[in-house]
N, C-alpha and C positions, 0 to 999 in steps of 0.2 A: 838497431841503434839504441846506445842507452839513453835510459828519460822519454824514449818514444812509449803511448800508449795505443793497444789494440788491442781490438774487442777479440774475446776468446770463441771458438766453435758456439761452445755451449749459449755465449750471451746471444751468438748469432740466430741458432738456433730460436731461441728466446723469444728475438724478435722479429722473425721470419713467425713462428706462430701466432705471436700478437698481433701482426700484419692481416692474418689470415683471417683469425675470430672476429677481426674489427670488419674483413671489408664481408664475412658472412651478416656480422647484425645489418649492417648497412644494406647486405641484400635482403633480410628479413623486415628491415622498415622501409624497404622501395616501396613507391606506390602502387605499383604493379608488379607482374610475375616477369615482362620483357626486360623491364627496369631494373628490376633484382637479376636478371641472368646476365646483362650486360653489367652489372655490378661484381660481382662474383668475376663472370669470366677476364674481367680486368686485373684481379688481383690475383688471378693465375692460381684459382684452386684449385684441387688435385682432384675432382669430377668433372666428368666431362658430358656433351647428348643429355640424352634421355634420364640417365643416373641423376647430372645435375639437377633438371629438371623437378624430378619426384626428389630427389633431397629440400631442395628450397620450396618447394611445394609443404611437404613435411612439415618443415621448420616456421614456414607462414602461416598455417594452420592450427600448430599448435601455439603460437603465439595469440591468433585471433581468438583461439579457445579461452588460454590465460586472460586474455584482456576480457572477453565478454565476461566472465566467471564473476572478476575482481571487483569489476563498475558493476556489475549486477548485483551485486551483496551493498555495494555502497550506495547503487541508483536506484531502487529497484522500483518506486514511484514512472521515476520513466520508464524504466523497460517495461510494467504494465500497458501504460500509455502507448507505446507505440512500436509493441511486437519484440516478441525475442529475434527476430530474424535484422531486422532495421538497430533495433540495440546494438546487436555482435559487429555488425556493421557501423557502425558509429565508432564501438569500444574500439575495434581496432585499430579504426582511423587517428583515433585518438593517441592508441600506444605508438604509430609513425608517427604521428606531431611531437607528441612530450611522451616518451618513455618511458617507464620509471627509473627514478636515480637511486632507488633503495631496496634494500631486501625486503620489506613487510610493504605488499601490495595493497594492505587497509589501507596506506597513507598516499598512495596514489589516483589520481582524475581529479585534483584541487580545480584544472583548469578545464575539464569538462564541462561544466552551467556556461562558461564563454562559448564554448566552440557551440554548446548549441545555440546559444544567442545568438551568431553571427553566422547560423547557417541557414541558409536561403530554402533550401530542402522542407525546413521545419519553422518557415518565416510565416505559417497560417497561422501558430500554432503556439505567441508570445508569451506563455504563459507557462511553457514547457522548461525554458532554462532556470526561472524562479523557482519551479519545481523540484530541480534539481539542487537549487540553492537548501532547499530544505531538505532533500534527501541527505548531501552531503552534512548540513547541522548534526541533522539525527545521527548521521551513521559515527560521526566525531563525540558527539555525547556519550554514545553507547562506548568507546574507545574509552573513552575520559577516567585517569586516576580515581578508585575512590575516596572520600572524602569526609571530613563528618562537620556538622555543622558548629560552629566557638557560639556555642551560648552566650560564654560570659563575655564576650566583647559587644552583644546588644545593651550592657550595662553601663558602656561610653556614651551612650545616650542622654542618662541620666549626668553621669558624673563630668562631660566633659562637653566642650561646645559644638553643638552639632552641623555646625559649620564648618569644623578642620577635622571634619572625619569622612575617610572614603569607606565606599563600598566597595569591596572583594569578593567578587561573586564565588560561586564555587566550580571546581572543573565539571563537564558538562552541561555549562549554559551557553546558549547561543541565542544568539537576536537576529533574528533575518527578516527583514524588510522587501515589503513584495505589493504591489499595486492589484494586487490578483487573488482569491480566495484561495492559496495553494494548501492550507489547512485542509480546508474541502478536498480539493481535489486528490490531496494527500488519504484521507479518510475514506473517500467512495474506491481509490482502490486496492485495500486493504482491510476493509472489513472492517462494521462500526466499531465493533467493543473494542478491539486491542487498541484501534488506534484512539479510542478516546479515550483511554487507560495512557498511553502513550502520550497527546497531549495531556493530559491533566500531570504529569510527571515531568515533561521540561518546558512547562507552561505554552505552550501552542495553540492559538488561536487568530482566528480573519479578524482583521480590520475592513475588506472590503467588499463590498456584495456580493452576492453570489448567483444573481440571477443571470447575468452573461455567462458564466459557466454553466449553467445547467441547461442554457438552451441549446448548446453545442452536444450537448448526452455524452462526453465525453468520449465522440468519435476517435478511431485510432486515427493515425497518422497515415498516410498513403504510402505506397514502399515506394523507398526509395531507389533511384538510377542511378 
């Protein structure tokens, strides 16, 4: 009929693949392997038994891999703390809650320090997601454009009233606020010099005692279930 439109093989095609890849990620961030298989076998992929099986097995592992790697480079205070094996397990959990939405995996686990806040697993242990608040400062510092510092606008000081002047810090400054010695704790597990080399470079230091941390000896974390 003229003025009718429809869609051509090809688009069909198109979208009969796009179908596919989506309900594969969607078996890759199942919470389990039954949940991904009954994922998958809804969307009528073209593996079936055993094949499917080891394919999304595959596909979940090397995803857990990605994830552990990424938050490792960005966490890596916590993953001292409480084991590579409990990490990988975490990062993953992580990439089925929030995913990432971009290609460069630095910029991904923003909302990692919540999830560990609000996991009961590691509710002994309150002092672990502000840790992570810090890892992610640092790991965003180290990202940060360079910069170089305007001298002559400290001369607004002099010449202008220093009341209607702001401060514009420079990229790679962060201010994290933490009830907890995470400086410390940050420190003992990484080795004094670098990291005191490291604070003294995007000003890092406790405000707050550090004697409750240290009588804990900075047990790992129990594995978790």
């Amino acid at each position: 009929m003229r003025g009718a439109l429809a869609a051509s093989p090809a688009s069909g095609d198109a979208d009969a693949q796009a179908r596919r890849q989506q309900a594969l990620l969607d078996a890759v961030l199942a919470p389990t392997l039954p949940v991904a298989l009954s994922t998958a076998s809804s969307a009528a992929l073209a593996e079936r038994g055993t094949h499917a099986v080891e394919g999304l097995e595959a596909y979940r592992r090397n995803a857990a891999a990605v994830a552990a790697r990424a938050l490792g480079a960005a966490f890596p205070t916590v993953q001292a703390m409480i084991g590579a094996d409990d990490f990988a397990r975490l990062a993953f959990e992580h990439w089925q809650a929030e995913p990432p939405q971009r290609g460069d995996l630095g910029e991904w686990g923003e909302g990692f320090p919540e999830m560990l806040e609000h996991d009961v697993r590691v509710a002994a242990y309150p002092y672990l997601a502000d840790s992570a608040r810090l890892d992610a400062a640092a790991h965003r510092c180290e990202r940060a454009a360079d910069a170089t510092l305007d001298g002559a606008s400290l001369g607004l000081l002099e010449s202008g009233d220093p009341t209607q002047l702001r401060l514009e810090l420079m990229p790679g400054t962060a201010l994290v606020r933490s009830c907890w010695p995470i400086v410390t704790i940050h420190r003992a597990h990484h080795g004094a010099e670098p990291a005191l080399d490291m604070a003294r470079m995007i000003g890092m230091t406790d405000l707050a005692p550090v004697e409750d941390i240290y009588t804990t000896q900075f047990k790992p974390v129990p594995t978790m279930v």
